[in-house]
N, C-alpha and C positions, 0 to 999 in steps of 0.2 A: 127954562124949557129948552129942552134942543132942537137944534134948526131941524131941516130937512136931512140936509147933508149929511147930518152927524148921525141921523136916526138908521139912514142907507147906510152908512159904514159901519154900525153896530149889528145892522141887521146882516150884513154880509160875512162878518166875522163871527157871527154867531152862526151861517151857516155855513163856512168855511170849516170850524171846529166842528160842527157836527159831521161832515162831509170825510173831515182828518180823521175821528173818532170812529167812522164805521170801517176807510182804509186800518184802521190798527186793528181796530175788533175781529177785522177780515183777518189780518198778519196774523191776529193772534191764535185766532181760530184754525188758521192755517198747518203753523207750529205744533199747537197740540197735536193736529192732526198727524202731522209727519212723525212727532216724538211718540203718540202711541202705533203709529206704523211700524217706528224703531224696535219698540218694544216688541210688539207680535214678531218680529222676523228674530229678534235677539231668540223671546220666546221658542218661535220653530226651531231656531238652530240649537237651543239647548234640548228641546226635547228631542230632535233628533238626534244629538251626541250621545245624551242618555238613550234612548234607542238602541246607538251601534254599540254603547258599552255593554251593556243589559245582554246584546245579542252576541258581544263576544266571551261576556264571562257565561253566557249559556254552551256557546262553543265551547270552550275553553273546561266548562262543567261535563261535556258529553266527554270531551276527549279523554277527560281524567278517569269517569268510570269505563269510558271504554277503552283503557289502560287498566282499570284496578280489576276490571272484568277477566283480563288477558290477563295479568297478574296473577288473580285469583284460580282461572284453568289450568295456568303453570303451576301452582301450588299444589292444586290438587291432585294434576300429572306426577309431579313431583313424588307425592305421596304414595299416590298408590306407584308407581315406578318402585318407591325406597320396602312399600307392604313387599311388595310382590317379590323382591330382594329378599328382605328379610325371614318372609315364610321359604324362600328357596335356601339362605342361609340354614335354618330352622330343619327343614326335611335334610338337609346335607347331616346336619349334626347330629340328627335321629339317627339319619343312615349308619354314619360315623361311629354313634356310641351301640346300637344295634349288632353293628361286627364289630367293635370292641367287647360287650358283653360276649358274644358269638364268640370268640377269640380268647377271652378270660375262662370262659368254660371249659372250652377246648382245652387251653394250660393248666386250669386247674385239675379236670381231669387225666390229664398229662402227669401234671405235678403228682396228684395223690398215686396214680400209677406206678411211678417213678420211686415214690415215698413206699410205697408197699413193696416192689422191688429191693429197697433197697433195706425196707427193714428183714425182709426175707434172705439175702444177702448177708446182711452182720450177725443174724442169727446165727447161719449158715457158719458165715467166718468164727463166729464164735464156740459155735460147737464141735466146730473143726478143733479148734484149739485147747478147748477141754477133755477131745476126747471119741470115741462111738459109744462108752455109756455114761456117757453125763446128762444129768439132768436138771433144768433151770426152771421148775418147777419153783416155787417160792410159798414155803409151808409156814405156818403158826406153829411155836411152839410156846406153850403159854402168853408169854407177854412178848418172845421174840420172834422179827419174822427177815427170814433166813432162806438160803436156798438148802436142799439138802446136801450138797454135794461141801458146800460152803460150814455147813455146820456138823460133818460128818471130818474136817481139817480143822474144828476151831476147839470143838467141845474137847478133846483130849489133850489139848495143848493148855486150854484154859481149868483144866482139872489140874492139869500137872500144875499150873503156879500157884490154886486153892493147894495139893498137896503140898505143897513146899511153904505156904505160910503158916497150916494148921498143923504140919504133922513135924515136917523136918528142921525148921527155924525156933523151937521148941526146944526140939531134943538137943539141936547143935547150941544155943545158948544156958543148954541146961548143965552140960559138960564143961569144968572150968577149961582144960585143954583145950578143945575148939574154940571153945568160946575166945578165950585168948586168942587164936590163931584167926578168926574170924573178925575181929576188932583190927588186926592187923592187915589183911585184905581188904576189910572195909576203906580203911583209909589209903590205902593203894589205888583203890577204887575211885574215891573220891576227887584223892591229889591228881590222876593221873588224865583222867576225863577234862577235868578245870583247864589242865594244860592246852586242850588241841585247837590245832591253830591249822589252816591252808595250806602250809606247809610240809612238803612231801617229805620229808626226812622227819619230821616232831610227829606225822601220823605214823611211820615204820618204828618211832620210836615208843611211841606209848603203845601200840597195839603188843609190839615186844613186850613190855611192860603186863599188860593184863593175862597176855598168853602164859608169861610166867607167872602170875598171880595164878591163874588157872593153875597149872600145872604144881605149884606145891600145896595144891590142895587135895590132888588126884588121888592122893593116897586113903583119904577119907570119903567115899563117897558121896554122905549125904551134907560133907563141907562144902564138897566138890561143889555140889547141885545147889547149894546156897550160895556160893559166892557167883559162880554166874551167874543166878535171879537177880542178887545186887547187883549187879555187874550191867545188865539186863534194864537195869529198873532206872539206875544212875542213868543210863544212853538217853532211855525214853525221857526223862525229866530231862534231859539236855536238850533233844529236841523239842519238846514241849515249851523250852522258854526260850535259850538261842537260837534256833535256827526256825523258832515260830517267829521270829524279829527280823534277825539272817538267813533269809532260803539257804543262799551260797554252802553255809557251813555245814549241809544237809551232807555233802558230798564227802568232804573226808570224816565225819563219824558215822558215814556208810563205808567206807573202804575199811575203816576198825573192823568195825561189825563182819565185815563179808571175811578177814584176814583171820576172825577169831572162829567164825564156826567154820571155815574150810578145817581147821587144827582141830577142834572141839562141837563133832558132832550133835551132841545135845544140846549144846548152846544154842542151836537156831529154833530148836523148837519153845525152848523157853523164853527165848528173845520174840517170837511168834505170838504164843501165849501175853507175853507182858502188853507187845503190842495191839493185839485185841482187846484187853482188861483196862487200858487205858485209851484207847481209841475203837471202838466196835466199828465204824465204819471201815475198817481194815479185814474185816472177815469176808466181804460186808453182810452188818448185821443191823438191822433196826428194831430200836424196843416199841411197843407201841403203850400207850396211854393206857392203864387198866381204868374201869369205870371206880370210882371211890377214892383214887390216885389223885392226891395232891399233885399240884405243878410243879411245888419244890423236892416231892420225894420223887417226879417224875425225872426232871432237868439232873437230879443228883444218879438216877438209874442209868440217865445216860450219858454220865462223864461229868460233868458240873462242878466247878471249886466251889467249893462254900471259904471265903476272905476273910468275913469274920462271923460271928454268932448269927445263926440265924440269915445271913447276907450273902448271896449266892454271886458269882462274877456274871458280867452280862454276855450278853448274846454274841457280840463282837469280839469280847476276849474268849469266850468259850470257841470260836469258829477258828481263831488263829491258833490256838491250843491245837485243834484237830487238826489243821492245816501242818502245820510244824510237824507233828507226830509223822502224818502221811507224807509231805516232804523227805522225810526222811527214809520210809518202807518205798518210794515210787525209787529214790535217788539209791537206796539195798537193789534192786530188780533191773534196774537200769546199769550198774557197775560191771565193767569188762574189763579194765586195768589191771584187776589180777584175778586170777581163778574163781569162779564165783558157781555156786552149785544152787543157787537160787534166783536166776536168771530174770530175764524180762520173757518170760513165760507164764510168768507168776503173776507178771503185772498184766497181760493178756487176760488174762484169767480172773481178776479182780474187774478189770475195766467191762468185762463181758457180762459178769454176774451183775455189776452195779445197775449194769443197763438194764439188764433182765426186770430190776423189780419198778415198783411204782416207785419214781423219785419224790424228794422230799426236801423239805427247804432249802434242806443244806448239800442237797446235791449237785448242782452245778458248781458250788464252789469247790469241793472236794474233785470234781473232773478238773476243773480248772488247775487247780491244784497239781492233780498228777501228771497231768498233761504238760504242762510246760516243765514242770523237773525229767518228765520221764519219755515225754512224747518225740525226741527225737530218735531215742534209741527203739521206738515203737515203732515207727513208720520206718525205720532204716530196717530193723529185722522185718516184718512183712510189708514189702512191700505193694504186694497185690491185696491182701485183708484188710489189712489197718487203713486203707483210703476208704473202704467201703464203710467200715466202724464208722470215717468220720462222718459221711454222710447220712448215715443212721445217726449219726447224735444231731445232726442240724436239721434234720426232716423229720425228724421221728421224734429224738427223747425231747431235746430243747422245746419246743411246743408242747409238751406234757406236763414241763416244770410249773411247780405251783404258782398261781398270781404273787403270792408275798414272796417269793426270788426271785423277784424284777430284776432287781439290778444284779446279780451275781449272774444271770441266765443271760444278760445281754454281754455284759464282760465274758463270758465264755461261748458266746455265738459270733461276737467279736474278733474275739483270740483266734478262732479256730476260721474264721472268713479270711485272718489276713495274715495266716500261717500256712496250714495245712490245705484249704481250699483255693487259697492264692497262689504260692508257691510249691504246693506237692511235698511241706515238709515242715518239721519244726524246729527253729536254730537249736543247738544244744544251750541249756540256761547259762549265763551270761555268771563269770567266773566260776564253772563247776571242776574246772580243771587245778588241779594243786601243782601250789608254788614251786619251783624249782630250785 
């Protein structure tokens, strides 16, 4: 058992520890306290941090739309700024094309004024130069159509070479005499043509040559009249294939030609004749289509090689055929070197009536044609007419020319823009002059 003593010292540690026990309890209760104190103020100051963020990304929200607000006013200023621009650009360029039309009218009826003036003019010019009774009238005469004045100079010249193939190349082959003597001119004919060449001494030389071929026949008239047809016939087939290749050599077997009929009269009408019969646009003459008329019996009525059986040459060699022929009669009319009684008068005269009728495929190239072999010596003799022509052919005819002469039509509105409407003139063709 425990004394006294011991029982007072257990009892006093026993209330000692209970006494320590309610200091800590207190401690402890203390700490909590303070550490959830901690807490709430941690607490307040976060949510007020979040508060000021909250209230500055709301700031910071306002700002941006009322930036993208301002933004958005500017844009739309913007716009209607660039409308109101563009509708002002927009009335300017109404304005603009308003008296540009207003303007185009204006020139165009300018232009057609201008165009009727001036076709009224080349008429003018041209009738001047045919004449006070000429007329350019453009008649039917079965399947040809022709001016009358044109075929009132073509028909007796082209009877005379139907006479001479039907009537007098008969009789003179039927005769052994002629006939001999004719065989021998032929070949004089032949040999002597082959020869010519640029050169001004070999043209004095062989025109020598056929004038005397002429001349020993003189004594036989209808020898006479036949070996010039040959004579005639050989030129044309010359230019027809040389000088349809070589314009150039157009020039001296026109100085032949022009040196033989000044001597021999008749000779120019049958070299006239042959010329038509083998190129009709030299009258000018055009055939027209009959209804029933094949294409081939057509193409052959108006010139056409048939190559072989049945095979006719095309359209491009048929056009340089014509070309060549007419090369040659523009480069006859054009020649002033020596005496010439078939003038560029003749060529006025041609170029007037061609105008006259309604052109046809092949008509710009056949102007083109003449024009550049013949058209300096054209505008050199009138000089106040033949400018007016030319503007009648670039106002007037070239705009009439058919759709399918495209390209010949612009090649000779070309020609004529940067010769004759450019410089008031056309160089004379490039080597027409013979060699020295």
């Amino acid at each position: 058992m425990f004394s006294a003593s011991r029982k007072s010292l257990i009892s006093d540690t026993v209330y000692m520890l209970k006494l320590r026990s309610t200091e800590i309890t207190t401690d402890i209760n203390c700490c909590i306290t303070k550490i959830q104190e901690a807490e709430i103020e941690a607490l307040r100051k976060r949510q007020e941090e979040e508060d000021r963020i909250r209230r500055a990304q709301e700031e910071e929200a306002a700002r941006a739309r009322l930036a993208e607000e301002a933004a958005r006013r500017d844009r739309e200023k913007a716009a209607e700024e660039a409308a109101a621009a563009k509708r002002a650009e927009e009335k300017q360029a109404q304005d603009r094309a308003s008296q540009a039309a207003a303007a185009a009218t204006a020139r165009a009826a300018a232009e057609k004024q201008a165009a009727e003036s001036a076709k009224a003019a080349a008429a003018a010019a041209a009738a001047a130069a045919l004449g006070p009774n000429s007329q350019f009238e453009v008649s039917a005469l079965e399947d040809r159509i022709v001016s009358a004045d044109a075929w009132a100079y073509a028909e007796p010249r082209l009877e005379t070479i139907n006479r001479i193939k039907t009537q007098i190349k008969p009789a003179v082959t039927s005769n052994p005499a002629t006939r001999n003597a004719l065989f021998k001119a032929k070949m004089t004919i032949t040999q002597r043509t082959g020869q010519l060449t640029r050169s001004q001494k070999k043209v004095i030389e062989i025109a020598r040559a056929l004038d005397e071929n002429f001349k020993n026949c003189q004594a036989d008239p209808q020898l006479y009249e036949l070996v010039m047809d040959m004579t005639a016939k050989q030129i044309i087939k010359q230019a027809a294939t040389e000088v349809a290749v070589k314009r150039n050599m157009a020039f001296p077997l026109a100085i032949v030609c022009v040196l033989l009929f000044q001597k021999h009269a008749p000779f120019l009408d049958i070299l006239m004749g042959r010329f038509m019969r083998k190129c009709p646009y030299i009258a000018p003459l055009y055939f027209r289509k009959m209804p029933g008329e094949s294409m081939t019996d057509y193409q052959l009525k108006i010139g056409y090689k048939e190559k072989d059986e049945g095979v006719l040459e095309t359209e491009i060699q048929y056009g340089e055929r014509m070309c060549g022929i007419l090369s040659l009669y523009a480069a006859i009319v054009q020649t002033k070197s020596v005496p010439n009684n078939y003038g560029i008068s003749n060529g006025w005269t041609w170029i007037a009536r061609i105008l006259n009728m309604k052109p046809r495929r092949i008509t710009p190239l056949l102007l083109h044609t003449f024009l550049e072999v013949a058209g300096h010596e054209l505008l050199k003799t009138y000089p106040r007419q033949a400018p007016k022509l030319i503007r009648y052919m670039v106002q007037v005819a070239i705009p009439m020319m058919p759709a399918s002469a495209n390209a010949s039509t612009t090649r000779l509105k070309l020609f004529l823009e940067e010769t004759a409407l450019a410089k008031g003139t056309i160089d004379p063709y490039e080597s027409s002059h013979l060699e020295t």
